[in-house]
N, C-alpha and C positions, 0 to 999 in steps of 0.2 A: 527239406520238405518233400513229402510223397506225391508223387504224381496223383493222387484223389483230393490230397489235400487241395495243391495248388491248383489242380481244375476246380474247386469248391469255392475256394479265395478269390477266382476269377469269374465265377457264376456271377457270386455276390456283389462281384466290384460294379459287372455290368448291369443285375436288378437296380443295385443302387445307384448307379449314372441315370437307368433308364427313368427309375422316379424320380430322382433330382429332374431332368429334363422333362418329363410330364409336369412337375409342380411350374414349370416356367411356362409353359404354354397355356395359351386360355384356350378355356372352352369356344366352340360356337355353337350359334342359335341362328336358322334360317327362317325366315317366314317368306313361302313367295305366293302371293294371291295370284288368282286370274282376274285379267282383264280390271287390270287402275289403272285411273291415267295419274300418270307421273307428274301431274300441274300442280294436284289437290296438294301438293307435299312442300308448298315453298309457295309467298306471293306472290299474286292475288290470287291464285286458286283457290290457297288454302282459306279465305273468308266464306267459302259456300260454304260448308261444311264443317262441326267440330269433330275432329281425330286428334284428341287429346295424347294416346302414345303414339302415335306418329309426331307430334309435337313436343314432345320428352324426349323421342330419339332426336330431333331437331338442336334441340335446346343441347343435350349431352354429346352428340357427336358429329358427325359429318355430314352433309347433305349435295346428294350429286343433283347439279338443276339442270342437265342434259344430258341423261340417259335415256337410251334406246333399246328396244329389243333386235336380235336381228333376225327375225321373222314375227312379224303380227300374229298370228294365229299359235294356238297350243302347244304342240308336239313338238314343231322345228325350231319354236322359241326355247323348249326348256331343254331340246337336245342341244343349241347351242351353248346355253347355263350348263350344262350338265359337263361335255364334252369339252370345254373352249375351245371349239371348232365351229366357224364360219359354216351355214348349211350348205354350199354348191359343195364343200368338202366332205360332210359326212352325208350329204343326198339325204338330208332329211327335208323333202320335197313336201310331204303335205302329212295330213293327223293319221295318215295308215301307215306312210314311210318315212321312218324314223331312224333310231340308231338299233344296230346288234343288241343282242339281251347281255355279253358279253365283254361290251365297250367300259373302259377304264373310266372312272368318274373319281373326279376331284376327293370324294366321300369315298371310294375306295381305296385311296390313296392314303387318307387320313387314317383312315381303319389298319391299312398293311403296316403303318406308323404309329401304331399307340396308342390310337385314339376309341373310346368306345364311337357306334356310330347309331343310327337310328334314323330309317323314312316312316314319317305316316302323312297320311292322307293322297291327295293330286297329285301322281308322279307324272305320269304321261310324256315319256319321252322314248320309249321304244319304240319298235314298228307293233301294228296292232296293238297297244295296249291303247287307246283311247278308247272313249265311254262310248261315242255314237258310232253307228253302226259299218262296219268296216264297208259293207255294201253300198252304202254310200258314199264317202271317202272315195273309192275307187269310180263309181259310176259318176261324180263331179267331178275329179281332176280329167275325166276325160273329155268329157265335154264341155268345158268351160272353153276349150280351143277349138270345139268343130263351130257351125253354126246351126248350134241347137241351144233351148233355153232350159234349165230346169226349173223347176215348178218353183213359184215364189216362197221365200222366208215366212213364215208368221208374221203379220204386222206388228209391230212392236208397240207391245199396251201398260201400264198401269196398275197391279192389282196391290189394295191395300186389304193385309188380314189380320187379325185378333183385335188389341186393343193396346191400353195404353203400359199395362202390365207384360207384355207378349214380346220378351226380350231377346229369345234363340227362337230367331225365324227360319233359319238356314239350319236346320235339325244336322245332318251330317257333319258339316264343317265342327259345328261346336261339339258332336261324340269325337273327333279326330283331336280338337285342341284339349279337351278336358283328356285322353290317352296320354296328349303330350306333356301335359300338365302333372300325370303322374310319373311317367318316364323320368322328368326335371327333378322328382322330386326325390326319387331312387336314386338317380345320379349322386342326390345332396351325401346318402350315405357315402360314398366311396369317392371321394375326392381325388384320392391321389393320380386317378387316370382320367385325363382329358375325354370331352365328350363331346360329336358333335351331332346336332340334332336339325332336321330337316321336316317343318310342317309347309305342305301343300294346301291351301285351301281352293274353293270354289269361289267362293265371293270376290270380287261383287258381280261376278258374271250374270248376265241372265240366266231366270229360268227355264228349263223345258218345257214347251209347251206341248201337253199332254195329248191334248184335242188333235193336233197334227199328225200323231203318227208316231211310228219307233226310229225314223229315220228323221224326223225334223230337230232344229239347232233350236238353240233359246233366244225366245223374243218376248218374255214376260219378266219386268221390271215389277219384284214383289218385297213387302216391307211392312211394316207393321205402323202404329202411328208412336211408338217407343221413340221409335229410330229417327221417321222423318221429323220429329220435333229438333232432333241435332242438326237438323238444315237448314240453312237462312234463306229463308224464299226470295226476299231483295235482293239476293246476289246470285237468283237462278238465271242463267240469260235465256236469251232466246238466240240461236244462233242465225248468223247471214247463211243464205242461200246463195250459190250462182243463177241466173234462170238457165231450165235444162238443155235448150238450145244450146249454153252456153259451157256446158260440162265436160269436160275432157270424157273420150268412148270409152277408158277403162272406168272412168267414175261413174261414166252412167248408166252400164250394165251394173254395177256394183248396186248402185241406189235401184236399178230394179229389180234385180236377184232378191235383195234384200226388204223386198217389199214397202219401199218407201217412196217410189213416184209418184203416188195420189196425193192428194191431200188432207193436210193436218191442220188441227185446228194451233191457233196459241197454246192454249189450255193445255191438249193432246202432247205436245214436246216439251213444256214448263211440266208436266208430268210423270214424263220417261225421266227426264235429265234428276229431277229433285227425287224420285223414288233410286237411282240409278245411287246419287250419291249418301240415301241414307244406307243401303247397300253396301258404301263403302264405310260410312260409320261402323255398321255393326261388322267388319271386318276388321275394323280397327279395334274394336274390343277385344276379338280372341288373342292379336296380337297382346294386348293390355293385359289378358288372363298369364301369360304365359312370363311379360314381363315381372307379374306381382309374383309370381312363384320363384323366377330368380331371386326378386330381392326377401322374401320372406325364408327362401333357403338358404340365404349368405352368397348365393354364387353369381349373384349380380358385377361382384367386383372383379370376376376372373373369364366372365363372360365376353364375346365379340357378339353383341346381334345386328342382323343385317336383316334386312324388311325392303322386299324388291316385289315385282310383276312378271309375269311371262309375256303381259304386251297390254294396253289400255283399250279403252272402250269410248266411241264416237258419240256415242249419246244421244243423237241425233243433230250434231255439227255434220257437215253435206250432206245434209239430205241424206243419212247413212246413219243407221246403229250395227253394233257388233263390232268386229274390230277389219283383218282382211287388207289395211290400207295403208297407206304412209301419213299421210294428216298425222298432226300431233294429239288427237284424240286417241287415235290407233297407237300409235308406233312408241311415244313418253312414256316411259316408265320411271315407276319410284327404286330410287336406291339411296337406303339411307345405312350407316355403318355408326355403331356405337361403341366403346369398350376397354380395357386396358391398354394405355398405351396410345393410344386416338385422342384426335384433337376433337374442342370441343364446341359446338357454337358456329361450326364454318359451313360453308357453303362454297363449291364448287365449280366454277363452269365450265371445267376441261371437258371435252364430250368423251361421254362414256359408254357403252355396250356391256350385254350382258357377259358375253364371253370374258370378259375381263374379271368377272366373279372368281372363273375357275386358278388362274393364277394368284389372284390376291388373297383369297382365302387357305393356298397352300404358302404363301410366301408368309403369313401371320402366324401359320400353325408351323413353322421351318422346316417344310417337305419340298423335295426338289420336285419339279415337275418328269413325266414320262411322258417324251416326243413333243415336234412343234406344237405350239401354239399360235389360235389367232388371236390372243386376249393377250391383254399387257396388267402385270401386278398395278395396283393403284394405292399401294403400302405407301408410297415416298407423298399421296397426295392426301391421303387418310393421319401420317402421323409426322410429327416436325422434324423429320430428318435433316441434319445436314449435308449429308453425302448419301447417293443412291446410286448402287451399281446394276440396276434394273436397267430395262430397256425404257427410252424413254416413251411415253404415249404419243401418236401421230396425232393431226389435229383432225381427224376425218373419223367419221362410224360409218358401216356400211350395215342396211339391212335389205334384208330379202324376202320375194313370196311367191309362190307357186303353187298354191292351192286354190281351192273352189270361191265364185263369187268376186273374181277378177279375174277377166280371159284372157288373160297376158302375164307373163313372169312379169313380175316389179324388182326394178331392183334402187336402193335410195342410198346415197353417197350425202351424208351431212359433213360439209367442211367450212369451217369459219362461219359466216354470216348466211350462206348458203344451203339450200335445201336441193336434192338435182336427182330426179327423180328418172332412168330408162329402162325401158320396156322391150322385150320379145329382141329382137335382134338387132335393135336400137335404128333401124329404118321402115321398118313396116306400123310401127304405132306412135305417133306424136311424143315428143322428151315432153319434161317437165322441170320450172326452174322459176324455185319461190327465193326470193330476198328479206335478208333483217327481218327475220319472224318474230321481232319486239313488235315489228311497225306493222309490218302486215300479219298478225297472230293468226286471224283465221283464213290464210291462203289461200284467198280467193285472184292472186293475182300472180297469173302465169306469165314471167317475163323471161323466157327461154330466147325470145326472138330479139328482145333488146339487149341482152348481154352475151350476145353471139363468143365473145371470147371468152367467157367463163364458162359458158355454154360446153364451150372444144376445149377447153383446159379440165373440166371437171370429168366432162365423157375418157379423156385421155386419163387421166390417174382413176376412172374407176374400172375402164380395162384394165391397168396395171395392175390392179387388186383381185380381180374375177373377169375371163373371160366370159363375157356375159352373153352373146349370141350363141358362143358353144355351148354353156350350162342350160339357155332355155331351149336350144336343142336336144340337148340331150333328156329332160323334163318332158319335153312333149312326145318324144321316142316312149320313155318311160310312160308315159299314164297312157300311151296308146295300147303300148304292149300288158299292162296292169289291167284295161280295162277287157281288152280279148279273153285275157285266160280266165276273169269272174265270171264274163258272161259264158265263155267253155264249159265252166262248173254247173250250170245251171240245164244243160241240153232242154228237153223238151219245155221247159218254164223258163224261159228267155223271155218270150216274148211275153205272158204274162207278171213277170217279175217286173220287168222292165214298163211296163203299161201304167201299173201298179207305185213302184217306186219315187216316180218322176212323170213329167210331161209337159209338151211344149205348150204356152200361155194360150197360141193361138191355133193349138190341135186338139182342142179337147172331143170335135165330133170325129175326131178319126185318130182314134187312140195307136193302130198302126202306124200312122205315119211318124210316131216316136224313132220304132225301129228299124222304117226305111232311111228315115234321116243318119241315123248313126252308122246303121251299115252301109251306107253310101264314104262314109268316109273311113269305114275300114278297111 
C-alpha cells in the first residue's frame, strides 16, 4: 500500500472514529437568567408562581435544592460559571473586573473538541463588558470602603404595562431566544456534530430606571397583566423585617444604598414581590420556546439542558431588593439538569455552586479539563453510577462579594446546617452565623455568639479555602488604585463629573464636599 494511500486510509479511519464519537455525545443547551432565586424551583416556592418548564425539567431530570452562586452580583457570578474558578482567584472583584477576553471557558474547550458552539444574548463575564457604565463600577467600588455614601438606588416600584394579550414584555430577551430558537433549528439539519448552545437572558432582573440617569441600576419591577395572572397572590408573602436598630452594619448600608429604609406600605412589597415573580414566569417561557424547538426538531432526546442563575433576587425580604447579599433571596440559585443518560424525578441536597457547571458539563460531553479547578463534576449525582472516579464533592460552598452596595468584602461558607457569613478581615466587622435554614428560613437570627465553636471551627476551614483578610486586602488596594487612575482620566472635569455622577445623602448644599471627602482618603 502507498504511502497516499495509507495516509488516506488513516484520514478516513480517524473522520470516522471522530463521528462515531460525536454521535455518542449529546448536545447541550444552557439557559442562565439573571437574578432567580433558586426557591421558586422546588417546594414551597414553587406554589407562588406557575413555571411550567421549569417544572418539566423537574419532572424529567435532576433538581439541585442548594445551589449557590459564588458571587451575587453579574460579572463575578458568571466569570465564576464560565471559568470554574472561585473569584479571589480570577479577581473578578466587581461588574468592571472580570476575567481576561482570552480566558479558557468550558464552551471553548467544547468547541476545540468537536462540538459546534454558539453564545447569545447576557454574557457579561469579562472586565468591561457589562452594560452599566464602567464610571460607575469604578467610582462604587471605591467608595463603598471610605466613609462616604453614594446617592441612593431608585426606590424600587411596580409598573404594570399593556394588557392581557401583551405577552414579550421583555422585548430583547425574547429577539435573543427566537435567534436561539433558529440556531436550534439549523443544528437539526446537521446532526452528526454535537452542539452546544449558550442563551443568556435578562430576566427576571429588574428594569432600568430610566428617569435616574445613565449610571443608575434597575429598581422597576415591570410585567404585563399576561404574566402576573401566572401568580397566586395567596402565596405572595409579606416578608419579616429586623427592626433597623437591629440590623447587622453591612445590612444596613445595604438597605440604604439601596433605597429601602423608609417606608413601605403592605400593598408597596406584595407588589414588587408578585410583579418580581411574574417576571420570572415570563422567563420561564423562553426557556419553554426553546425546549418546544428541541422536541419539535427530534433533538430533545440527545439533548443535556441545564437552566441556572447568575445569583437571585431579594424581593424585598431585609428590607433589601436587588441582589449584592448572602440571604437566600440573593445568593439560591436554580440548577436544574435534564437529558440522555440523567436521572429523572430526583432532587438533590448535596450543596452545589456554580463553578461546578464548568466541570460537569465537560465530564458529560468526555473533554478533559485545562488546569485546576474550583468546581467538582456533579456527573456521579446527576446520573446512576455505580462507580465514580471523580473527586468527590466537599460538603461546603463558598461565595463571595466585593462590589458596590456592601462596604465590606463578604465572604459565605455554607456547610451542613450552617450558614457563616465573614467580613473585611474577619475582626473589624461583626461574623455572622445563621442555623437550620428549614427552621429559621428568613434569617433573622444571628447566633454567632451562641455557637462559639462552630463559630471558630467554620472561620478555620473557610481560611483553609481563601485567605480572606488578604484577598479583602488586596480588593480594597485594588478599587483604590481603579478609582485614582478614572478620576486621572478625567483632569479638569473631576470635580464636575464626580458632583454629577454621585453624592452624599447629607451634602447635597455643598456638592464639593463630595470631593473633599474622597480626596481625603486618597
Amino acid at each position: 500500500m502507498s504511502g497516499k494511500v495509507l495516509a488516506l486510509v488513516l484520514l478516513f479511519r480517524t473522520f470516522d472514529q471522530l463521528l462515531s464519537h460525536n454521535r455518542t455525545r449529546p448536545n447541550i443547551l444552557m439557559v442562565m437568567t439573571d437574578a432567580f432565586d433558586g426557591r421558586l424551583t422546588f417546594d414551597p416556592g414553587s406554589s407562588v408562581v406557575k413555571l411550567p418548564f421549569i417544572t418539566y425539567l423537574q419532572e424529567l431530570g435532576v433538581t439541585f435544592l442548594n445551589a449557590y452562586t459564588n458571587s451575587p452580583i453579574c460579572c463575578p457570578s458568571r466569570a465564576a460559571m464560565w471559568s470554574g474558578q472561585f473569584v479571589h482567584l480570577t479577581q473578578s472583584w466587581n461588574n468592571y473586573k472580570c476575567l481576561d477576553a482570552n480566558v479558557t471557558t468550558w464552551m471553548d474547550l467544547l468547541e476545540s473538541n468537536g462540538y459546534r458552539t454558539k453564545r447569545i444574548g447576557k454574557l457579561d463575564y469579562t472586565s468591561g463588558s457589562h452594560s452599566v457604565s464602567v464610571c460607575s463600577n469604578r467610582v462604587e467600588a471605591w467608595t463603598r470602603e471610605v466613609q462616604f455614601l453614594l446617592r441612593q438606588e431608585g426606590r424600587p416600584v411596580a409598573q404594570l404595562v399593556g394588557n392581557m394579550s401583551t405577552v414579550r414584555v421583555m422585548r430583547k430577551d425574547w429577539e435573543n431566544t427566537d435567534e436561539a430558537t433558529r440556531w436550534l433549528r439549523q443544528r437539526a439539519e446537521s446532526p452528526q456534530q454535537p452542539f452546544a448552545l449558550y442563551l443568556g437572558l435578562n430576566l427576571p432582573h429588574p428594569y432600568k430606571t430610566e428617569s435616574l440617569g445613565p449610571t443608575a441600576g434597575g429598581s422597576t419591577f415591570r410585567t404585563s397583566p399576561y404574566w402576573l395572572e401566572k401568580v397566586s397572590s395567596e402565596h405572595v408573602s409579606v416578608p419579616k423585617w429586623l427592626p433597623v436598630a437591629a440590623m447587622h452594619p453591612v445590612d444596613f448600608y445595604s438597605t440604604f444604598t439601596k433605597n429601602c429604609s423608609g417606608s413601605f406600605t403592605q400593598e408597596e412589597i406584595t407588589n414588587v414581590r408578585a410583579f418580581y415573580y411574574a417576571m420570572c414566569a415570563e422567563a420561564d417561557a423562553m426557556l419553554g420556546q426553546l425546549i418546544s424547538a428541541l422536541r419539535e426538531t427530534r433533538l430533545l432526546g440527545n439533548t443535556v439542558v441545564v437552566f441556572t442563575a447568575d445569583h437571585g433576587e431579594l424581593a424585598m425580604e431585609h428590607r433589601q431588593f436587588y441582589k449584592m447579599s448572602m440571604f437566600e433571596g440573593s445568593s439560591h440559585v436554580p440548577l436544574l439538569f435534564t437529558g440522555p443518560g440523567l436521572m429523572s424525578g430526583v432532587q438533590v441536597n448535596q450543596l452545589v455552586s456554580l463553578v461546578d457547571i464548568y466541570p460537569t458539563i465537560l465530564d458529560i460531553a468526555d473533554v478533559s479539563p485545562v488546569g485546576p479547578l474550583s468546581g467538582y463534576s456533579l456527573l456521579s449525582l446527576l446520573a446512576n453510577y455505580t462507580s465514580f472516579s471523580g473527586r468527590p464533592h466537599p460538603d461546603w460552598v463558598l461565595s463571595e462579594y466585593h462590589g458596590c452596595n456592601a462596604n465590606s468584602s463578604t465572604y459565605m461558607l455554607r456547610s451542613g446546617r450552617w450558614k457563616y457569613l465573614a467580613y473585611a478581615d474577619g475582626l473589624s466587622v461583626p461574623p455572622q452565623l445563621f442555623a437550620d435554614l428549614s427552621l429559621d428560613k428568613e434569617e433573622l437570627h444571628n447566633v454567632v455568639f451562641k455557637f462559639t465553636d462552630v463559630y471558630a471551627h467554620l472561620d478555620k476551614l473557610l481560611r483553609s479555602i481563601v485567605d480572606y483578610p488578604a484577598v479583602s486586602a488586596a480588593v480594597h488596594l485594588y478599587n483604590k488604585k481603579a478609582f485614582v487612575a478614572w478620576s486621572q482620566t478625567l483632569g479638569r472635569n473631576y470635580s464636575q463629573v464626580i458632583s454629577n455622577l454621585r453624592w452624599h445623602i447629607d451634602w447635597q448644599k455643598d456638592p464639593s464636599a463630595n470631593e473633599r471627602a474622597i480626596e481625603k482618603w486618597l
